[in-house]
C-alpha positions in Angstrom: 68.6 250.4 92.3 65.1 249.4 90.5 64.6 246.5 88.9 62.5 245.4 85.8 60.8 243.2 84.0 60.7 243.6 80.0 57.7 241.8 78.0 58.0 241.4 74.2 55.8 240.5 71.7 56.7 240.5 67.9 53.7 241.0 66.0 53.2 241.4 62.1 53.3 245.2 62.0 54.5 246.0 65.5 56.9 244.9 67.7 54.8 245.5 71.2 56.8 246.0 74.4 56.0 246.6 78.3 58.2 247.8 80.5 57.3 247.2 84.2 59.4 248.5 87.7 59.1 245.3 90.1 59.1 247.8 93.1 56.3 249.7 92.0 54.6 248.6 89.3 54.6 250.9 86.7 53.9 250.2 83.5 55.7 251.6 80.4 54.5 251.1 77.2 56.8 251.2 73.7 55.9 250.1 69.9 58.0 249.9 67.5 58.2 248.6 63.5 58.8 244.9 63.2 61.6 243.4 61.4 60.4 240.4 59.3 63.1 239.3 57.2 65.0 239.3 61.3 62.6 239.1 64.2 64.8 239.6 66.6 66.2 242.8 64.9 62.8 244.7 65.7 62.9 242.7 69.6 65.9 244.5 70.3 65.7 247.8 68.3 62.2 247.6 70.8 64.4 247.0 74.2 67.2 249.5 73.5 64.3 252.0 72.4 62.4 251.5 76.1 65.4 251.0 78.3 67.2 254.4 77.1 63.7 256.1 77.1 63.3 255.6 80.3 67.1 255.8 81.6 66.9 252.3 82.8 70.1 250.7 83.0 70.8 247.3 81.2 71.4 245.5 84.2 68.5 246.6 86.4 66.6 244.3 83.8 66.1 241.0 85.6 63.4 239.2 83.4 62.3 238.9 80.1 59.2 237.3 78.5 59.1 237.0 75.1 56.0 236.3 72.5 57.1 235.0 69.1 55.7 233.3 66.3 59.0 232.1 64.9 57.9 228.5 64.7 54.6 228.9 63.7 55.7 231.0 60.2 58.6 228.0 60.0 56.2 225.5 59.4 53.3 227.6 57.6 56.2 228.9 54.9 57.7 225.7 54.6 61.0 226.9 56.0 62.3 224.5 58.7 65.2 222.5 58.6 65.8 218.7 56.6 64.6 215.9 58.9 65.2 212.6 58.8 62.9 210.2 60.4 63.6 206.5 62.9 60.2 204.4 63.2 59.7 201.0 64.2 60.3 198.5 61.5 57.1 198.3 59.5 56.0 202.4 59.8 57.9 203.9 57.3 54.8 205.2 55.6 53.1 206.4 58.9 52.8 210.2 57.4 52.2 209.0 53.9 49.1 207.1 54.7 48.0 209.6 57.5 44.2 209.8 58.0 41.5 208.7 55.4 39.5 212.2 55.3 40.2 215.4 54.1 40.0 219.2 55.1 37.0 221.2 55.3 35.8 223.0 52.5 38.0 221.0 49.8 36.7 219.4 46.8 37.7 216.0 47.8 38.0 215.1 43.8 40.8 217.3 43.2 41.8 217.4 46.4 45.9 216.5 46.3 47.7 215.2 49.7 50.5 217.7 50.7 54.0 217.3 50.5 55.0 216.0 53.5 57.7 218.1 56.3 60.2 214.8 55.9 61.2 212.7 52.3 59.9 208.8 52.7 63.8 208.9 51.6 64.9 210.0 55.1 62.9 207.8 57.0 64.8 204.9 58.4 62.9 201.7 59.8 64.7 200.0 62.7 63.6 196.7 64.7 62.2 197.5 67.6 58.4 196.5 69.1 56.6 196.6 72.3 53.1 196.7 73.0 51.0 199.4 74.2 51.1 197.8 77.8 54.5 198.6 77.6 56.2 195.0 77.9 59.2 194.5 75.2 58.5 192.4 72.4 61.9 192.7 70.3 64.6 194.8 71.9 66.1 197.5 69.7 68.2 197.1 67.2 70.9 199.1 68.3 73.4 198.7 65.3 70.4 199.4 63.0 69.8 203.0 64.8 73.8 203.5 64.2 73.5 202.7 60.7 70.6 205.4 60.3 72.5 208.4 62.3 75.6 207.6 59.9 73.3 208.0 56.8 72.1 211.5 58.3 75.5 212.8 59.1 76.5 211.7 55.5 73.5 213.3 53.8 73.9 216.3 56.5 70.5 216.0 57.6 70.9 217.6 61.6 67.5 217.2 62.5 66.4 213.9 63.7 62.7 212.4 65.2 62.2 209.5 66.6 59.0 208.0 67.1 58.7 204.3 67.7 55.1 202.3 68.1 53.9 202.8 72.1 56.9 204.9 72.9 54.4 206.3 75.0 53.8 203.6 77.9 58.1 202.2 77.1 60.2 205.1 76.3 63.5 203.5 76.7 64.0 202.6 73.4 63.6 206.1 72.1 65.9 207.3 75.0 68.7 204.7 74.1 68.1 205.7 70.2 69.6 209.2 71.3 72.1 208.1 72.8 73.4 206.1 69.8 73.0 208.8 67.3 74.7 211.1 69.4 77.7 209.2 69.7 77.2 208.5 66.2 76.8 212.2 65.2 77.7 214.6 68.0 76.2 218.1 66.4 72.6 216.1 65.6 69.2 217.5 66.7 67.0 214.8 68.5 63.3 215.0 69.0 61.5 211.9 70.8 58.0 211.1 70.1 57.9 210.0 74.2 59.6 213.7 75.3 56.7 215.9 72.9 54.0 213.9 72.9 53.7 210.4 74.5 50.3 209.5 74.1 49.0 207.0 71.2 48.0 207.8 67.6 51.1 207.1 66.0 50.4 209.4 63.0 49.5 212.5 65.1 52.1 211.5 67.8 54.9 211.2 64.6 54.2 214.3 62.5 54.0 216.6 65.7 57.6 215.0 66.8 58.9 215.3 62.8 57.4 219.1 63.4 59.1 219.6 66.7 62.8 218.6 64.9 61.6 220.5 61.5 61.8 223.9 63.9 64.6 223.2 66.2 67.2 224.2 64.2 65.4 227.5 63.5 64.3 228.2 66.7 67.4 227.1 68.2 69.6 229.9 66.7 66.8 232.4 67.2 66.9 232.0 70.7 70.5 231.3 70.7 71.1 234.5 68.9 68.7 236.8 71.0 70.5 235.1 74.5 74.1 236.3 72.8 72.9 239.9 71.9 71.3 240.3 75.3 74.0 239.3 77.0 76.6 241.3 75.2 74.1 244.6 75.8 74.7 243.7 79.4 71.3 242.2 79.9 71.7 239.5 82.2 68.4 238.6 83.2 66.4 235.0 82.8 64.6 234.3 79.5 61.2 232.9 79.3 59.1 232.0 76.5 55.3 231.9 76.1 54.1 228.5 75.3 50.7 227.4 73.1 49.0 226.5 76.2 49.3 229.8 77.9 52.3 229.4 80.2 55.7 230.5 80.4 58.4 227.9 79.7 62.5 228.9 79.9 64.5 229.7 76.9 65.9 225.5 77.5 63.1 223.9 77.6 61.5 226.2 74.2 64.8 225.6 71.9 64.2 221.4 73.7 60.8 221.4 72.3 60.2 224.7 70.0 57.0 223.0 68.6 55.2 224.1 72.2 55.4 227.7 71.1 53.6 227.3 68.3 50.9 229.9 69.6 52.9 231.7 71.4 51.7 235.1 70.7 47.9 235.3 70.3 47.9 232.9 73.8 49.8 235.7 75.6 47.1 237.8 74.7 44.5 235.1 76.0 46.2 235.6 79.3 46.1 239.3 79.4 42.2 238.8 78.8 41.6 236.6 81.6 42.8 239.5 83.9 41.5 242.1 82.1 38.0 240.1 82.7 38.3 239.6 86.3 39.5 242.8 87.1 36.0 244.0 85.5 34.2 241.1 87.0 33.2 239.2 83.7 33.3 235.5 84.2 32.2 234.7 80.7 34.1 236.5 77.6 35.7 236.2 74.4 39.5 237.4 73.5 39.0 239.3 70.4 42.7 240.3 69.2 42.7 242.1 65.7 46.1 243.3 64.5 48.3 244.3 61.5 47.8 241.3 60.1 45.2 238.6 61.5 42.8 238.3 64.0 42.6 235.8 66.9 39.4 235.2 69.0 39.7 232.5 71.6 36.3 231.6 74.1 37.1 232.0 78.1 34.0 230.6 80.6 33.9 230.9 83.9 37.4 232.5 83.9 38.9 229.7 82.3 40.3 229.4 79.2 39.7 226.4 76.5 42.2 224.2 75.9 41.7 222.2 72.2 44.0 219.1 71.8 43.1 218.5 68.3 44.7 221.2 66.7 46.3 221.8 63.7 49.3 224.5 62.3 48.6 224.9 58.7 47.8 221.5 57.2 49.5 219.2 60.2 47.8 218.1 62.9 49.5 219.3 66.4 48.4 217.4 69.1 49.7 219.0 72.2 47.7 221.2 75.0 46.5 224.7 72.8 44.9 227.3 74.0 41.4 227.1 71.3 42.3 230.2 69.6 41.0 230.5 65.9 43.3 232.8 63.7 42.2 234.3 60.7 43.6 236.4 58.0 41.8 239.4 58.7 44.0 242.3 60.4 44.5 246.0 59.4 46.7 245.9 57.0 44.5 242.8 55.1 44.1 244.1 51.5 40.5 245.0 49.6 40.5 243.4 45.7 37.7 243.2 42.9 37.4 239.9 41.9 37.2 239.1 38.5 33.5 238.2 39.0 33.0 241.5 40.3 32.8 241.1 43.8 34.6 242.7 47.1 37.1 240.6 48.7 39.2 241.0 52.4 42.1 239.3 53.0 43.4 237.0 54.0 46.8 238.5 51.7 48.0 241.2 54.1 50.6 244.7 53.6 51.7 243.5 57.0 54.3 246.1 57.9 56.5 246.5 54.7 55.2 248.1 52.5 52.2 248.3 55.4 48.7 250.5 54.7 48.7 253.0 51.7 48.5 255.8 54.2 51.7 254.2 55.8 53.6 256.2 52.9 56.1 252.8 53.0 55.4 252.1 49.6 51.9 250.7 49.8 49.6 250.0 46.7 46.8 247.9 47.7 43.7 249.2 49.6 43.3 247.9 53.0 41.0 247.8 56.2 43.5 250.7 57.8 43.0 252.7 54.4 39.1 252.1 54.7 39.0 253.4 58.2 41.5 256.3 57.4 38.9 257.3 54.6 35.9 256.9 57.0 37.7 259.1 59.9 38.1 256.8 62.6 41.8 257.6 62.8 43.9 260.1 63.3 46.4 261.5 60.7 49.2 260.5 63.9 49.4 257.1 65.3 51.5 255.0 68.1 52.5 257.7 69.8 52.6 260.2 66.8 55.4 258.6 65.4 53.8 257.4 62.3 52.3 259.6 60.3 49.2 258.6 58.1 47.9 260.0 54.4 44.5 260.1 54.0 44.2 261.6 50.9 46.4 258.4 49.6 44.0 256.3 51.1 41.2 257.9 49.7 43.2 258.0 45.8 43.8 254.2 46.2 40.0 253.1 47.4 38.4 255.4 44.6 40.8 253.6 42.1 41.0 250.4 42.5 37.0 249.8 45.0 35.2 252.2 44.4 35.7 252.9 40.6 35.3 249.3 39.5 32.4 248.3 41.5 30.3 252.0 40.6 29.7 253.0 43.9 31.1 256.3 46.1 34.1 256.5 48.1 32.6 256.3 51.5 29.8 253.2 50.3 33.0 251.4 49.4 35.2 252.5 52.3 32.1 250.9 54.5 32.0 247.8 52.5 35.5 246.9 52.9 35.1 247.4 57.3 31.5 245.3 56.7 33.3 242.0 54.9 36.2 242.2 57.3 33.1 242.9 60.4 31.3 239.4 58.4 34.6 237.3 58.5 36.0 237.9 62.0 32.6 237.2 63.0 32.4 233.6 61.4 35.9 233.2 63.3 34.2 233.6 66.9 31.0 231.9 65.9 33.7 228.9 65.1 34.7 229.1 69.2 31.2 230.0 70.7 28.4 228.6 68.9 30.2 225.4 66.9 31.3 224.8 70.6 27.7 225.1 72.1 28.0 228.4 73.6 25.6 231.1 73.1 28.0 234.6 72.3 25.1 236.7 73.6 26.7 235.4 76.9 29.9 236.7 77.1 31.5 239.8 76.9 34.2 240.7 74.0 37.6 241.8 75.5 38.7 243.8 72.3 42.6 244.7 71.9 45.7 244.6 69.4 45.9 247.7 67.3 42.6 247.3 65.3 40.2 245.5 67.6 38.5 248.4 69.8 38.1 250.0 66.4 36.0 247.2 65.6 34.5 245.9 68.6 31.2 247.4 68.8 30.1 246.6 64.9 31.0 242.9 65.6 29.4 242.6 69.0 26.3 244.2 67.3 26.6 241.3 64.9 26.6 238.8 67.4 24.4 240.0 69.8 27.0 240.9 72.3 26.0 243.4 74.6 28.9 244.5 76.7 32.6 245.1 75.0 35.8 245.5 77.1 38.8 247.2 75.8 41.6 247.7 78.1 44.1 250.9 78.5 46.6 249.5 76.0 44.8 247.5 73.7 47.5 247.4 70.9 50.5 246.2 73.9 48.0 242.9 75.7 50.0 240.4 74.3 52.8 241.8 75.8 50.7 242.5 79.3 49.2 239.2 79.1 53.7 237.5 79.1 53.8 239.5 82.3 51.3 238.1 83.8 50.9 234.5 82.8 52.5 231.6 85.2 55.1 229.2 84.6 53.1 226.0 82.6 53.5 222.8 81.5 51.8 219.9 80.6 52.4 215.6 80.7 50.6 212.7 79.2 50.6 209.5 79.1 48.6 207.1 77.4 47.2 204.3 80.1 43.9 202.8 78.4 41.3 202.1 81.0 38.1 199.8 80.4 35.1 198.7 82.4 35.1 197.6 84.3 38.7 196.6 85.0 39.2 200.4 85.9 43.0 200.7 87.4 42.9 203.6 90.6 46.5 202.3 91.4 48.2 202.7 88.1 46.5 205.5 87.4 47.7 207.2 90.5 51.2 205.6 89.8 51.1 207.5 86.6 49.8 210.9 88.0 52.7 211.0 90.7 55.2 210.0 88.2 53.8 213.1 85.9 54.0 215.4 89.4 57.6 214.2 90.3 58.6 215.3 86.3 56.5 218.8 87.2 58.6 219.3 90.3 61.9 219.1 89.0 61.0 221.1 85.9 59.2 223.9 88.4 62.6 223.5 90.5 64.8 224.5 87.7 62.9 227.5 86.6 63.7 228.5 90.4 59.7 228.6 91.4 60.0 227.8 95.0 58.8 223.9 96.2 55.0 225.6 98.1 54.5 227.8 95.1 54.0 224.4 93.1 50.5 223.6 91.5 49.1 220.6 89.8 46.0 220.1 88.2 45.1 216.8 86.8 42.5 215.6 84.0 41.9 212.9 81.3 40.7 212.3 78.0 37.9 209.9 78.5 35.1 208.4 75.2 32.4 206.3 75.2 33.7 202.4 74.4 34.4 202.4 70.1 34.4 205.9 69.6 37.7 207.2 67.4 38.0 210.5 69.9 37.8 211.7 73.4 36.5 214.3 75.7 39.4 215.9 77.8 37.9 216.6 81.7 39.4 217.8 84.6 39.9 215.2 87.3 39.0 217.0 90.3 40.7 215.1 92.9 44.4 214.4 95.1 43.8 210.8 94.8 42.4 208.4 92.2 39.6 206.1 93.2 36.6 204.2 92.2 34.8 207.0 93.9 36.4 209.3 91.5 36.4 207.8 88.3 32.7 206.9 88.9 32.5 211.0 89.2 34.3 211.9 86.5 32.2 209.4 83.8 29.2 211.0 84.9 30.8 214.3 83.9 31.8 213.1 80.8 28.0 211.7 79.8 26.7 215.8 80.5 30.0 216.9 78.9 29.4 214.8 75.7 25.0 215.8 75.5 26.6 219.6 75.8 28.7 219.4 73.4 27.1 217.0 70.5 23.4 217.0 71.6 23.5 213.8 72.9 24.8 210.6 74.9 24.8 207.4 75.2 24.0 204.6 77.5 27.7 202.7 76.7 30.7 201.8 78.7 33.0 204.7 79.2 37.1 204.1 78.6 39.5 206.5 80.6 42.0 206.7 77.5 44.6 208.8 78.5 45.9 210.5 81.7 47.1 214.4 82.2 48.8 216.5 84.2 49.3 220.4 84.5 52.5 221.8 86.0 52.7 225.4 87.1 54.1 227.9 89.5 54.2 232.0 89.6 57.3 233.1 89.1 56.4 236.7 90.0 53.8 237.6 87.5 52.4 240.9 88.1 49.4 243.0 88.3 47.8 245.1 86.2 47.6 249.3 87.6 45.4 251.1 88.4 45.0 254.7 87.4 46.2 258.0 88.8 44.1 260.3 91.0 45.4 263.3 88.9 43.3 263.0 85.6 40.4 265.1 83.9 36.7 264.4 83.8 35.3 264.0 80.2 34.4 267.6 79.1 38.1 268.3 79.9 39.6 265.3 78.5 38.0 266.4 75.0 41.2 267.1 72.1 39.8 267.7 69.5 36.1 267.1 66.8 36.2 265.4 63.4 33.2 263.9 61.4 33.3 260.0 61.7 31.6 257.7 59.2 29.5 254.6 61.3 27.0 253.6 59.1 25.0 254.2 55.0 22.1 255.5 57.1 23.6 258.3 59.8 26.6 259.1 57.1 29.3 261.5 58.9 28.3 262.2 62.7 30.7 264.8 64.3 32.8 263.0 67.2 34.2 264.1 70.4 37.9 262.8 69.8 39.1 261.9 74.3 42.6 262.1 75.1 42.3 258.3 76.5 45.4 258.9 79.0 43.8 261.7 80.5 40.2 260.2 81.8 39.6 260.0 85.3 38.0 256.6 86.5 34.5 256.5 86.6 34.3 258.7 83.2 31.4 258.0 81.6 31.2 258.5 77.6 28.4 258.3 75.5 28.7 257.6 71.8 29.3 258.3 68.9 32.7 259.1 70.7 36.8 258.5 70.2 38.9 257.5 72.2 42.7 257.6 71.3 45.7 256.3 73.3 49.2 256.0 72.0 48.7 252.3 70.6 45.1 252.0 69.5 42.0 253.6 69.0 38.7 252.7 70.4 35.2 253.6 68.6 32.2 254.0 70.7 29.5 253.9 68.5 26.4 255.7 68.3 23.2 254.3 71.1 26.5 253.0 73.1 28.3 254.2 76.6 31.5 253.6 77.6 32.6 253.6 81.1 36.0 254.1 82.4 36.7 251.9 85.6 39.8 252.2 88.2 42.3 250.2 85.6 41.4 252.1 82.9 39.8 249.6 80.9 36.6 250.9 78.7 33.4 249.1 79.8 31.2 249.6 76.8 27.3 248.6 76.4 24.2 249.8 74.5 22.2 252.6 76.0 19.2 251.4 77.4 
């Protein structure tokens, strides 16, 4: 009997799922509606739908990877659970105070400080102290930290952080804090500032912790709930989640320390693009993910993706390892208004899936970019698979009345509008990870996917001055690929501040084993076998003063003055790269990191049949496409994308459709299909 791996990823509109047979690695790809008011409604509607498509038996299924966003839209729509709050005696205003400055493009006059995730009324101050060496200045309190867990289970708060000051080089005070409001109050939730983030910063380090507990409950009984109805549809298989960082992490460790899965979805599709781009031999690109609802673009060099540790989910600053993935609100189902000053706006308020598009027919009123590019004819009346149906007459009714008529213009002027706003602001979003990073765009490729991006690829790269676009087979199911084929990750830290020139080699490397020991066991659990183990280490380094740090990779087994001497000089070309210059100063090694990871069987991605048609025969059909004011309606050839033969070569204007997305190969552009399938585009020269 054949076994299987199942990949999910729930998505605003769609509910994306890959099916793959271990033995021989086919592929199967499934979409299906999403369920927002119940995610994991739509996650198994999706599995049943696949596994009885395919008459493959509930228990052949021995993995599955799941994308969700679950604790992202907790703390972005203010849903998570009551927290209450232990700090060190003297910090119960850590997250009132916060930082001095405020967010970008804010009037800082009227400017007002958010509610915070946790009441100063539930924070509980306890004595405690130790330095940031680490040595104990006043032990813990331990009848004050009883006290505070009897408070919570009176005011039925479940959801407990703990951060104390330099948790981070002495956790045993936070540890023994656990323990006591355990046996205080059995049912509690406890996060620990020295278990999600134990570096320094007490403000980051305490809201990312209070997030961490705010989502547990949630997230807890998500996962909880999906484990229960897989196992009582006889699917009893292991359960992994995708992390922010771009690895896998099991369904323990994600309900442990939910905040990690933050960007759990549009980093799956991160790793789908680093395949994508090796298997086409591009070292340099950018993941360009457009769906239902936003758009994520994330910057990739040298076949490596960029990690940001500065983050920030919503208002709160998140301080752990992230992918650098900049969402914005600009998907296919983001809505077109008149302002009342008589301008076109896109997004960022989307139709989502319910009601979804006008020409969904689910009860949509507002125009959106699906409607414009209905109206222009770069899709068909049938999408994902045929089994949605799209109006375009109601697309056309709704754009007339509520674009078109108030702004004076024709259907088609203001059908092109809307795509050239939406073409404008996913645009700024990659600028924000390519040239605000000091990278030139017109260096790397754009790996399109999700539903909308091949659709939209070629107008944007034109933009930008891109000149090759890659969109894979199944654009609309990568995130789901990229579960299947990203490794088992995670990350450790520990603040350890290092000055000249007292530079410590030995406690450094006493701190990196200790970090590798932690990696083994977790790697052990998840069952990755001991020489399948990998470690990479690296450190946040700044020059002697400065308020933030430069993360580096270390590049070595063993710590030495040999080393850090190395890695210094890296920072000082690092730093003039990324801010113009640097600095003749002493350099601190601030603090100290470690990456876990393992491949728990991650697979490949296929490559195509030997059976399918050369272009002329691949051809299903004409229709007139609108790609610009100037060229108006140019008659397409519509492709039957399943049915090209590698090596296909397709010059524009051309369309090709597949069951999940559409790609749009404009006009004075080629597309090329390789051995995988993917469509290597570029401009005709």
């Amino acid at each position: 009997m054949e076994n299987y791996s199942v990949a999910v990823d729930v998505g605003g509109t769609f509910t994306d799922i890959v099916l793959c047979n271990l033995t021989t690695n086919e592929q199967i790809v499934h979409k299906t509606p999403s369920t927002p008011d119940d995610p994991s409604a739509g996650f198994l509607n999706g599995l049943r739908e696949v596994l009885a498509a395919n008459s493959v038996g509930a228990t052949q299924v021995k993995h599955v990877f799941h994308g969700t966003t679950i604790a992202t839209n907790a703390i972005l729509e203010n849903k998570g659970a009551p927290v209450g709050l232990v700090v060190s005696d003297g910090f119960k205003f850590v997250l009132e105070i916060g930082r001095h400055g405020t967010p970008r493009q804010v009037n800082p006059q009227s400017w007002i400080k958010p509610e915070r995730p946790v009441r100063p009324r539930d924070i509980i101050e306890v004595p405690e102290r130790v330095s940031f060496e680490g040595k104990v200045l006043t032990p813990l309190d331990e009848n004050a930290v009883r006290t505070a867990a009897r408070k919570f289970r009176e005011d039925e708060i479940t959801a407990i952080a703990v951060s104390f000051l330099h948790s981070y080089s002495y956790a045993d005070h936070e540890n023994r804090a656990r323990d006591l409001i355990l046996e205080e109050y059995p049912s509690a939730q406890v996060s620990l500032s020295s278990e999600v983030l134990a570096v320094f910063r007490e403000y980051e380090r305490t809201m990312t912790t209070v997030l961490n507990a705010y989502v547990m409950p949630r997230v807890s009984r998500y996962i909880g709930n999906l484990e229960n109805s897989l196992r009582a549809s006889s699917v009893d298989s292991s359960f992994s989640i995708m992390k922010s960082n771009g690895g896998m992490i099991g369904s323990e460790v994600a309900i442990r320390q939910p905040v990690h899965t933050a960007l759990s979805g549009p980093a799956a599709g991160v790793m789908a693009t680093l395949q994508i781009a090796e298997n086409t031999g591009v070292s340099n690109s950018i993941s360009f993910d457009m769906g239902g609802t936003s758009t994520d673009v994330s910057l990739l060099r040298e076949g490596k993706p960029t990690l940001n540790l500065a983050g920030r989910l919503g208002t709160w600053p998140i301080q752990l390892p992230m992918l650098d993935i900049a969402t914005i609100g600009c998907g296919g189902g983001s809505i077109a208004k008149v302002s009342p000053y008589g301008s076109l706006t896109v997004g960022p308020s989307s139709a989502g899936s319910v009601p979804g598009p006008v020409c969904y027919s689910k009860g949509g009123t507002e125009p959106t970019v699906t409607d414009a590019n209905m109206v222009l004819g770069r899709i068909n009346t049938q999408i994902a698979g045929g089994s949605l149906p799209l109006d375009a007459e109601a697309s056309a009714k709704v754009i007339e009345k509520k674009i078109a008529g108030p702004l004076n213009i024709d259907l088609h002027a203001a059908a092109s509008g809307i795509l050239s706003i939406a073409n404008n602001t996913m645009v700024g979003a990659i600028r924000n990870v390519s040239v605000e990073r000091g990278h030139d765009p017109r260096e790397f490729a754009l790996v399109a996917y999700g539903g909308a991006g091949p659709m939209h690829s070629i107008d944007v790269a034109n933009l930008l001055g891109i000149s090759k676009v890659v969109a894979p087979l199944h654009p609309g199911i990568a995130s789901a690929y990229g579960l299947l084929v990203a490794e088992l990750k995670n990350d450790y830290a520990r603040t350890s501040l290092q000055k000249p020139p007292d530079y410590n080699p030995e406690r450094m490397e006493q701190i990196y084993s200790d970090m590798e020991a932690e990696g083994h066991a977790w790697l052990s659990e998840e069952g990755v076998p001991a020489d399948a183990h990998l470690f990479s280490r690296g450190a946040d380094v700044r020059y002697e003063h400065q308020g933030s740090e430069v993360t580096l990779e270390f590049g070595s087994d063993r710590v030495t003055h040999e080393t850090i001497e190395k890695i210094i000089k890296e920072f000082h070309s690092r730093h003039e790269q990324l801010y113009g210059f640097s600095l003749d100063q002493p350099v601190e090694i601030v603090t100290l990191r470690m990456t876990a990871s393992g491949n728990a069987g991650s697979v490949e991605m296929p490559t195509l049949p030997s059976n399918l048609d050369a272009p002329e025969d691949a051809i299903a059909s004409e229709r007139p496409v609108f790609f610009d004011e100037v060229s108006g309606f140019v008659n397409c050839n519509i492709y039957d994308r399943n049915r090209l033969a590698p090596g296909s070569n397709i010059k524009g204007p051309a369309i090709l459709e597949g069951m999940d997305s559409t790609v749009l190969i404009n006009p004075g552009w080629t597309g090329q299909i390789d051995q995988y399938g993917n469509c290597i585009m570029s401009p005709i020269t």
